[in-house]
Backbone as CSV, one residue per row, in Angstrom:
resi,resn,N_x,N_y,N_z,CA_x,CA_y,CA_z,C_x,C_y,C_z
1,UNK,66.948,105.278,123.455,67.797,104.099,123.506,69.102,104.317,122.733
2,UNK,69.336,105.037,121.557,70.325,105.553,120.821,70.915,106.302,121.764
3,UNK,70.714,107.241,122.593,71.644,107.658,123.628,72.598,107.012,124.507
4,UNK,72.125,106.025,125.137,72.695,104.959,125.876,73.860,104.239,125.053
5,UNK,73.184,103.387,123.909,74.371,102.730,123.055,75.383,103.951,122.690
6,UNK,75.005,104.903,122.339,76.279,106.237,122.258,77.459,106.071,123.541
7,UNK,76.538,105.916,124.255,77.225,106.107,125.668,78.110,104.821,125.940
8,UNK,77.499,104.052,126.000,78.352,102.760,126.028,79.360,102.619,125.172
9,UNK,79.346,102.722,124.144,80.371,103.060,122.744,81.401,103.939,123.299
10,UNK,80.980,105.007,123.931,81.484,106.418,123.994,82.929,105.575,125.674
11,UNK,81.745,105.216,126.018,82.764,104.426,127.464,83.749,103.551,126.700
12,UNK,83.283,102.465,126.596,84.477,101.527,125.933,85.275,102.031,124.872
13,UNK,85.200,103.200,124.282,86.389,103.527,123.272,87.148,104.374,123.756
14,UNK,86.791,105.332,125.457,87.854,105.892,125.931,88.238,105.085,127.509
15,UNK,87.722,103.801,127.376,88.610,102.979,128.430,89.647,102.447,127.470
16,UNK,89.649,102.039,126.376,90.716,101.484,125.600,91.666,102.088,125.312
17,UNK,91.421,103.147,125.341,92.506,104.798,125.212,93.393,104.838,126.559
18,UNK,92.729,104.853,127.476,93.526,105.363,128.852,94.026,104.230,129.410
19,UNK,93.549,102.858,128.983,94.039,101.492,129.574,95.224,101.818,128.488
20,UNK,95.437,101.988,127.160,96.347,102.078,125.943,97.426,102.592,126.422
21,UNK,97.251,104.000,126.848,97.766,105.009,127.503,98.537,104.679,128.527
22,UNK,97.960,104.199,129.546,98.794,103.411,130.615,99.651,102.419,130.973
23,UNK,98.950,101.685,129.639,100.530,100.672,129.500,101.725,100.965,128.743
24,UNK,101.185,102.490,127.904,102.346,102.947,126.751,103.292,103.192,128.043
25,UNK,102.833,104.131,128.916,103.801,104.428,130.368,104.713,103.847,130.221
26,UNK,103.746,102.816,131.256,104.088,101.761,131.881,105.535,101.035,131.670
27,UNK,105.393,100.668,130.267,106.255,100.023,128.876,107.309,101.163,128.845
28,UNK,107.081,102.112,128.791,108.229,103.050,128.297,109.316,103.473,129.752
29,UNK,108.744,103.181,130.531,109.475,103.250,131.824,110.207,102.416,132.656
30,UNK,109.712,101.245,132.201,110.309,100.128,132.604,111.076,99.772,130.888
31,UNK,111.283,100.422,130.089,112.042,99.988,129.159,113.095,101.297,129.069
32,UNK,112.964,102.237,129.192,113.982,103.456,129.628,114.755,103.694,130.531
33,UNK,115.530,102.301,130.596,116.479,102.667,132.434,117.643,103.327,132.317
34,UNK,118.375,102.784,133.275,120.011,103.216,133.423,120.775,102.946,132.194
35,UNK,120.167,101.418,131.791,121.269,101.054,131.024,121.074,101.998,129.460
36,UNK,120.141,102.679,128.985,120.179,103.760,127.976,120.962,104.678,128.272
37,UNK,121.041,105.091,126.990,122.021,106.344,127.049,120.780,107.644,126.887
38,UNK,121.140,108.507,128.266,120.557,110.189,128.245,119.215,110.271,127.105
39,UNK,120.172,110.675,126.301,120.005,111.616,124.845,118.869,110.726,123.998
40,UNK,119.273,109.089,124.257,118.298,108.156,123.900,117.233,107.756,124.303
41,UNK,117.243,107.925,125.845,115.781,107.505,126.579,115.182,108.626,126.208
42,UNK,115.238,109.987,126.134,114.266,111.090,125.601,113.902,111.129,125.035
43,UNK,114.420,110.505,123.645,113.961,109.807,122.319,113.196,109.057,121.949
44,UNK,113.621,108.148,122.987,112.218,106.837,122.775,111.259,107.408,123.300
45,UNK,111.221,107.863,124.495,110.294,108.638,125.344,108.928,109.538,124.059
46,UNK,109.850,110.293,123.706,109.008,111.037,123.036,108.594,110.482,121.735
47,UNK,108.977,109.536,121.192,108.557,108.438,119.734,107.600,108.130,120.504
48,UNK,107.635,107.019,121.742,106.977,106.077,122.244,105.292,106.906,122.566
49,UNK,105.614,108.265,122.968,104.073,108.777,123.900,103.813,109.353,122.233
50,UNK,104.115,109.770,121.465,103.708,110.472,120.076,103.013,109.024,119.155
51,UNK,103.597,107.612,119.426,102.987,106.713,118.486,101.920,106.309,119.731
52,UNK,101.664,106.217,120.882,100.608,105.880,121.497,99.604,106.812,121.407
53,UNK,99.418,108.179,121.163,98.577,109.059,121.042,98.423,108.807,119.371
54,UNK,98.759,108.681,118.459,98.514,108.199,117.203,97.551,106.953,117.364
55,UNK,97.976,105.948,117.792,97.260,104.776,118.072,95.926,105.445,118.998
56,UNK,95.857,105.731,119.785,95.008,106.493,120.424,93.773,107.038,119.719
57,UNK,94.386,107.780,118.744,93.541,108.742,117.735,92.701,107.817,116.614
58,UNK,93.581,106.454,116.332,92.862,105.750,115.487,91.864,105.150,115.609
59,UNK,92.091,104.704,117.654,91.126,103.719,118.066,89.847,104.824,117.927
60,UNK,90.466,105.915,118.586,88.639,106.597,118.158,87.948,107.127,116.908
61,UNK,89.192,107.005,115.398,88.548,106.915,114.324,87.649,105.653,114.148
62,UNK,88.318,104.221,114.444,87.577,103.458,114.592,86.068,103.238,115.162
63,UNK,86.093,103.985,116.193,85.252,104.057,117.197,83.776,105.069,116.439
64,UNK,84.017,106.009,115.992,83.073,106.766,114.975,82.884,106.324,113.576
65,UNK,83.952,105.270,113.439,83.357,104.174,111.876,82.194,103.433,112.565
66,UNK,82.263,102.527,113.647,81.993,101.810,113.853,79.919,102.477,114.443
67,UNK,80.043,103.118,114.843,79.301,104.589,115.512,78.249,104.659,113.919
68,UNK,78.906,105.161,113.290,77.977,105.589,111.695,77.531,104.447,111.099
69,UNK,78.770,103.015,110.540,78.591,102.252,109.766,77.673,101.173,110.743
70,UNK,78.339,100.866,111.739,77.902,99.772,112.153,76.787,100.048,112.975
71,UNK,76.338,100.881,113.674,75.441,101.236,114.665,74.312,102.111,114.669
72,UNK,74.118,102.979,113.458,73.697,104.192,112.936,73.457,105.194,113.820
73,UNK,74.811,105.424,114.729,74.140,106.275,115.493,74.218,107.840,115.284
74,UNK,74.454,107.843,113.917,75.103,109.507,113.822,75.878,109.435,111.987
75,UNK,76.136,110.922,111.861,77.703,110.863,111.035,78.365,111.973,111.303
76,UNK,79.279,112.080,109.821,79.962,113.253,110.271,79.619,113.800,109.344
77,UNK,79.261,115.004,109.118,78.849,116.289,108.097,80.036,116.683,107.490
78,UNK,80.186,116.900,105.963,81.297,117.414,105.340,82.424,116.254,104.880
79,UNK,82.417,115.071,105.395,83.198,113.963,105.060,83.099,113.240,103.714
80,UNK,84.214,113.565,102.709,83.658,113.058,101.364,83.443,111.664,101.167
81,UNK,85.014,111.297,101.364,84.100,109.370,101.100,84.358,108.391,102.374
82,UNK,84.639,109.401,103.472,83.921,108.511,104.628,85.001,107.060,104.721
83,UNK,85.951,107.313,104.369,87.317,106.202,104.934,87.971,106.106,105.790
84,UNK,88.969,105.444,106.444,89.550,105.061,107.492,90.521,106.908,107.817
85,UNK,90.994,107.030,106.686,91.646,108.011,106.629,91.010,109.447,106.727
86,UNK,89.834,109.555,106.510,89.058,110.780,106.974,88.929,110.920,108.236
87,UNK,88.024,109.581,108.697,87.965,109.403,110.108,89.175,109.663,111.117
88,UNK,90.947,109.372,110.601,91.647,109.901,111.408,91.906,111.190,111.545
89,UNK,91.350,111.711,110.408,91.607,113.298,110.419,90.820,113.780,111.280
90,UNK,89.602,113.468,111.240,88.621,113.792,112.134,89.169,113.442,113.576
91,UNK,89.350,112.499,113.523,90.161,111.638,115.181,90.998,113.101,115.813
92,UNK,92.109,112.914,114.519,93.073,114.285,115.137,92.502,115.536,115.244
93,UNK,91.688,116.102,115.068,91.150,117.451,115.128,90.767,117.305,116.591
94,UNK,89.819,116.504,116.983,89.022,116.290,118.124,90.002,116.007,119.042
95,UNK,90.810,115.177,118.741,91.648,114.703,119.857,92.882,115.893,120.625
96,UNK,93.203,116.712,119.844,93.883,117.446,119.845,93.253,119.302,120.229
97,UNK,92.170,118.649,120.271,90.903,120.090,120.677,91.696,121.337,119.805
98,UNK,91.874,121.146,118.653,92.093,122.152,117.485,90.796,122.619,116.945
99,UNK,89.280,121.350,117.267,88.441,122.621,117.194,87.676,121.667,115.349
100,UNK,86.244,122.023,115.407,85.737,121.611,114.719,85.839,122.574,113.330
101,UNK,86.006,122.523,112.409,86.085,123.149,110.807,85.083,122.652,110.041
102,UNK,85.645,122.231,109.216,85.407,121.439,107.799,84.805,120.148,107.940
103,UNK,84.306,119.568,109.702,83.732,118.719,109.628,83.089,119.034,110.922
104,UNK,81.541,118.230,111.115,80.957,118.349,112.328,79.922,116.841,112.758
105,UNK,80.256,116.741,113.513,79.385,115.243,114.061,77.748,115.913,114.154
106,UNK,76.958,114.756,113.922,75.762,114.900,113.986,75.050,113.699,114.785
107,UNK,73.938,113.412,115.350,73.155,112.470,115.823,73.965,112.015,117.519
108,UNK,74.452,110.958,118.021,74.820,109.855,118.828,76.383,110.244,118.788
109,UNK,77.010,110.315,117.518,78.763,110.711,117.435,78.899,111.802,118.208
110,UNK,77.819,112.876,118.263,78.457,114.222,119.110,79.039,113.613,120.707
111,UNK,78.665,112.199,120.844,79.153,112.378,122.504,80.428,111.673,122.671
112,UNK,80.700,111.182,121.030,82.127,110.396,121.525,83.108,111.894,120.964
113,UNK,82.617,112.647,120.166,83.417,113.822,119.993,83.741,114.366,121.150
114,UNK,82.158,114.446,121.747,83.035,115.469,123.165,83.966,114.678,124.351
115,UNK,83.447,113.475,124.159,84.216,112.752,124.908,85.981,112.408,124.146
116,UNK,86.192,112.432,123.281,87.384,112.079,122.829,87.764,113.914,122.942
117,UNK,87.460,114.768,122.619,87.812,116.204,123.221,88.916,116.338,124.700
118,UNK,88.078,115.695,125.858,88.612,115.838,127.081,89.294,114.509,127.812
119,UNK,88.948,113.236,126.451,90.173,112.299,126.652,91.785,112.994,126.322
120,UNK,91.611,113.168,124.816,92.767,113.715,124.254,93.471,114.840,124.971
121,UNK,92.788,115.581,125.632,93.003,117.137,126.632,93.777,116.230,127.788
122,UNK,93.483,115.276,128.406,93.908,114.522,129.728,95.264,113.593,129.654
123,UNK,94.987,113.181,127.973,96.316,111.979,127.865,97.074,113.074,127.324
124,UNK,96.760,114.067,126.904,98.361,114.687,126.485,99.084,115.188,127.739
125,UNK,98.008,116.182,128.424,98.362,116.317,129.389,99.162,115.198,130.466
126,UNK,98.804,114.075,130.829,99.343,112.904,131.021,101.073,112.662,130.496
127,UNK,100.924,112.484,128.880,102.305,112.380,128.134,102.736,113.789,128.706
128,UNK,103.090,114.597,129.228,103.194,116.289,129.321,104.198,115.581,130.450
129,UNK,103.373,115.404,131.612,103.973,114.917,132.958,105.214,114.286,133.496
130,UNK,104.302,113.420,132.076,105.451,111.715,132.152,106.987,112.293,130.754
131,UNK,106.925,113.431,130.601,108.080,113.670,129.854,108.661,114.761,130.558
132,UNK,108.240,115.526,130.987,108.760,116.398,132.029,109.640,115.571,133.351
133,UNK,108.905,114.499,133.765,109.847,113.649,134.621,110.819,112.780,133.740
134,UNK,110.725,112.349,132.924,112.038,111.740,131.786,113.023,112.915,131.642
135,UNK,112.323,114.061,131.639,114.049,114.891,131.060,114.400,115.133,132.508
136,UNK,114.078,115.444,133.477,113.939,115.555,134.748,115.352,114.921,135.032
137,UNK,115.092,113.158,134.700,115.508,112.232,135.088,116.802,112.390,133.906
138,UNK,116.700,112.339,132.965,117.803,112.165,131.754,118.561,112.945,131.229
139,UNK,118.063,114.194,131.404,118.689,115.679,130.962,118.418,116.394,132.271
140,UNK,119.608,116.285,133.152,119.682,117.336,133.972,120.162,118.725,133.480
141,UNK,119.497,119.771,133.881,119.668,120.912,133.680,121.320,121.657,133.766
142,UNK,121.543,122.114,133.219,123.310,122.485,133.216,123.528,123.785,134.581
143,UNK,122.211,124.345,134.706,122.132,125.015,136.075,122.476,124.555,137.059
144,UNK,121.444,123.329,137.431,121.492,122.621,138.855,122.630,121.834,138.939
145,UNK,123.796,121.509,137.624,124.726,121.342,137.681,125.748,122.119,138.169
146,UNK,126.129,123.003,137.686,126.717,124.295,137.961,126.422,124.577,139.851
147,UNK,125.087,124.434,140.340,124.913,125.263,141.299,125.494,124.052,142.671
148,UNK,125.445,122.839,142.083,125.891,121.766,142.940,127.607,122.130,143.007
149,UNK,128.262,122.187,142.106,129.462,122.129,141.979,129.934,123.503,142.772
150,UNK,129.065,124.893,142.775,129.461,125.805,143.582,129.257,125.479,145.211
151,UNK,128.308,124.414,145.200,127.931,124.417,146.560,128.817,123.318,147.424
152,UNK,129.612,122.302,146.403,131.107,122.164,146.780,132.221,122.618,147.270
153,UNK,132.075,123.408,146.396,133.380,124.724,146.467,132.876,125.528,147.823
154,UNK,131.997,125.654,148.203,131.745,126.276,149.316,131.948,125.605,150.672
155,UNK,131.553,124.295,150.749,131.725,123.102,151.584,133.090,122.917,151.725
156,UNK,133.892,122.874,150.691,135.602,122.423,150.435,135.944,123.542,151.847
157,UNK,135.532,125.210,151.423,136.570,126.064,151.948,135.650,126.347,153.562
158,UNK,134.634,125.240,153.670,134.329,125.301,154.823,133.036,126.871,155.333
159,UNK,132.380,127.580,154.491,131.668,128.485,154.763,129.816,127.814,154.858
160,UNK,130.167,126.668,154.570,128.783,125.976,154.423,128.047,125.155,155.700
């Protein structure tokens, strides 16, 4: 029965992530238009997906407080006094698949670890996408500049 409540735990703390995730988008795209300047929408862009993956990371520190303290379904091995602030460290290791060290889940937590593993692997990847199309969009390349303006010059003298 401790498996299941893992599981359920393990579900609802990475639907809150990717629902999180999706409105950070969402929000940042419909708030990054024309009327910004270039240099600035890239900016927010990249604040905006760096504090939603922060927020991200907390909900699932939360999520393994809540896991140990409130639920007993597990802990974490190596954690000295077991505070909000350990737990994000822990959050960021996992989330960031840098890989277990100096701390290791035990009991019911191993499945929100592995599960926050290949959340964190998906939403960065995700933020990856969605910033690659922002510079896309905001920082055109000085190449495809250049290669338009030759392909003018070619059109002008009529060889095109």
């Amino acid at each position: 029965m401790q498996h299941l409540y893992a599981l359920m735990i393990t579900g609802l703390v990475v639907t809150i992530c990717v629902v999180l995730h999706y409105e950070a988008l969402r929000f940042l795209s419909q708030t990054v238009g024309e009327h910004v300047h270039k240099r600035i929408g890239v900016l927010v862009v990249m604040l905006g997906l760096l504090l939603a993956h922060v927020l991200e990371i907390i909900v699932f520190a939360i999520g393994y407080m809540f896991m140990e303290y409130g639920a007993g379904l597990g802990r974490i091995t190596g954690m000295e006094n077991g505070d909000l602030i350990d737990y994000i460290y822990y959050s960021s290791v996992v989330y960031t698949t840098v890989g277990f060290g100096d701390l290791l889940p035990v009991g019911g937590m191993r499945m929100l670890s592995a599960a926050e593993g290949l959340a964190g692997l998906a939403l960065i990847t995700w933020s990856a996408s969605f910033t690659f199309l922002a510079m896309k969009r905001f920082w055109p390349h000085p190449l495809e500049e250049s290669r338009g303006d030759h392909e003018d010059e070619i059109k002008k003298k009529g060889r095109f």
